[in-house]
C-alpha positions as CSV (number, residue, x, y, z in Angstrom):
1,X,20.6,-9.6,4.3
2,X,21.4,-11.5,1.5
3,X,19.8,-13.5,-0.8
4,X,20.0,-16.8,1.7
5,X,18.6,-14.8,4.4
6,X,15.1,-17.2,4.4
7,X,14.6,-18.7,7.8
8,X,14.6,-22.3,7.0
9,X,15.8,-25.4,8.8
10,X,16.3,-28.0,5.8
11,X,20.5,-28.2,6.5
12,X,21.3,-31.2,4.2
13,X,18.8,-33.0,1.5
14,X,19.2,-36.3,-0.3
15,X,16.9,-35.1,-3.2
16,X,19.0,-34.2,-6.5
17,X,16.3,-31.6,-7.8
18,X,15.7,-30.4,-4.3
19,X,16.7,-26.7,-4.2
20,X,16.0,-24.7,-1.0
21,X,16.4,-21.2,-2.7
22,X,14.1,-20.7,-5.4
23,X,12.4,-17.9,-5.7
24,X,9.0,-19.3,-5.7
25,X,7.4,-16.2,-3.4
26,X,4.6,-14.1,-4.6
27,X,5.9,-11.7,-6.9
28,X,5.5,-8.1,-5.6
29,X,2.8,-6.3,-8.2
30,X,4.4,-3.7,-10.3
31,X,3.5,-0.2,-10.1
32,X,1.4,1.0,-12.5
33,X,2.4,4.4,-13.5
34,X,-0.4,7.2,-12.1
35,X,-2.3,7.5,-15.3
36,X,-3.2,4.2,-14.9
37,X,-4.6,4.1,-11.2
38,X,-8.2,4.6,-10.2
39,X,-8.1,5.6,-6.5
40,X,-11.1,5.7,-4.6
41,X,-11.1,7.8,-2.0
42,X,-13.4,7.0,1.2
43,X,-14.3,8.3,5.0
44,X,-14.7,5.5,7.9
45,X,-15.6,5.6,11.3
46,X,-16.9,2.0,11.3
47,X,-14.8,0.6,14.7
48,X,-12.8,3.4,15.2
49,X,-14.3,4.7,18.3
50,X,-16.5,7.3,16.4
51,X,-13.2,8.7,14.9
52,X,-13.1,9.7,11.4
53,X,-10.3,8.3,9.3
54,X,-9.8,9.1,5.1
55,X,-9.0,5.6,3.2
56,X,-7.6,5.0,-0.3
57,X,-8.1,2.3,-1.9
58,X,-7.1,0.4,-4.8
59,X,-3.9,1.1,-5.3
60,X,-2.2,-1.3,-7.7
61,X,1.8,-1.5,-6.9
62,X,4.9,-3.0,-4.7
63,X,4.3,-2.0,-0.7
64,X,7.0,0.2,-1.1
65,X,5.4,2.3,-3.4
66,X,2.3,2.3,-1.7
67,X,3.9,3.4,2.0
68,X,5.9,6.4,-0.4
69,X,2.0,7.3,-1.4
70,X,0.7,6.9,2.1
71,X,3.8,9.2,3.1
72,X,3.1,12.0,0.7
73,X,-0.3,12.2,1.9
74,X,0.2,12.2,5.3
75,X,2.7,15.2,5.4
76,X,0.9,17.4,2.7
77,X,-2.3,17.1,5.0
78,X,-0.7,17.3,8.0
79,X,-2.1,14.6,10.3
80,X,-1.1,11.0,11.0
81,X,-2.3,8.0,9.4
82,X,-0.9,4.5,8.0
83,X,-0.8,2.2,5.6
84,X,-2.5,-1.2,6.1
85,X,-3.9,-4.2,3.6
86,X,-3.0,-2.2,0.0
87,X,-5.1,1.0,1.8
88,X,-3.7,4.4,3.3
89,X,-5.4,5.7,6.3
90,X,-5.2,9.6,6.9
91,X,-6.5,10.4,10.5
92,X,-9.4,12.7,9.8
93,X,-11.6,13.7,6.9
94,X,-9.3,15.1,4.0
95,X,-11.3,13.9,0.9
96,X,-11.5,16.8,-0.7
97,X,-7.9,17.5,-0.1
98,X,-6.8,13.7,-0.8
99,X,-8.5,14.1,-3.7
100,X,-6.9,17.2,-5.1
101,X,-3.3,15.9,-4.1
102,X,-3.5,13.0,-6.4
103,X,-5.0,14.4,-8.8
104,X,-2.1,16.8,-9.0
105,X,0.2,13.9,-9.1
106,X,-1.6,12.3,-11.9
107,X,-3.9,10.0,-10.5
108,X,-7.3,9.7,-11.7
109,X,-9.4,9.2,-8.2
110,X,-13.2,8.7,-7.1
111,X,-14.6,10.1,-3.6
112,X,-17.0,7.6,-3.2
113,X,-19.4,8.1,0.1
């Protein structure tokens, strides 16, 4: 899609400093490199049927980054999972192993619970 791709129906305007395609979106964050993260690393049950689920948190970075994260995670524990409102969710309790994953990619992360 290009960069006119925005679904608008404003066809014609009469307005001289009127201009439909400005970029006036929120800006995606940019990643900070891992260094610079703090991570905190968490287990929830709370309205999950009694299932436990691993949750990162704090994650500063584009969503595209973040779902790349969430990815890694998911296929070095082995288990399912998503990512949802800046947070990764890893079916299962894998702080201990969450934790030693990021910190081998750099990452400076807290278990916190």
């Amino acid at each position: 899609m290009g960069k006119h791709s925005k679904n608008s129906r404003i066809v014609f305007s009469t307005n001289p400093d009127f201009n439909d395609w400005d970029d006036d979106q929120e800006q995606e964050a940019e990643t900070l490199p891992p260094k610079q993260q703090k991570l905190i690393i968490s287990l929830d049950k709370k309205q999950r049927k009694g299932k436990k689920v691993t949750l990162v948190k704090g994650f500063v970075g584009s969503n595209g980054d973040l779902k790349d994260l969430g990815k890694t995670l998911k296929s070095k524990c082995g288990v399912g999972g998503s990512v949802k409102d800046g947070e990764i969710i890893i079916q299962g309790d894998f702080k201990e192993k969450v934790k030693q994953i990021l910190e081998s990619m750099d990452y400076k992360c807290k278990v916190s619970g």
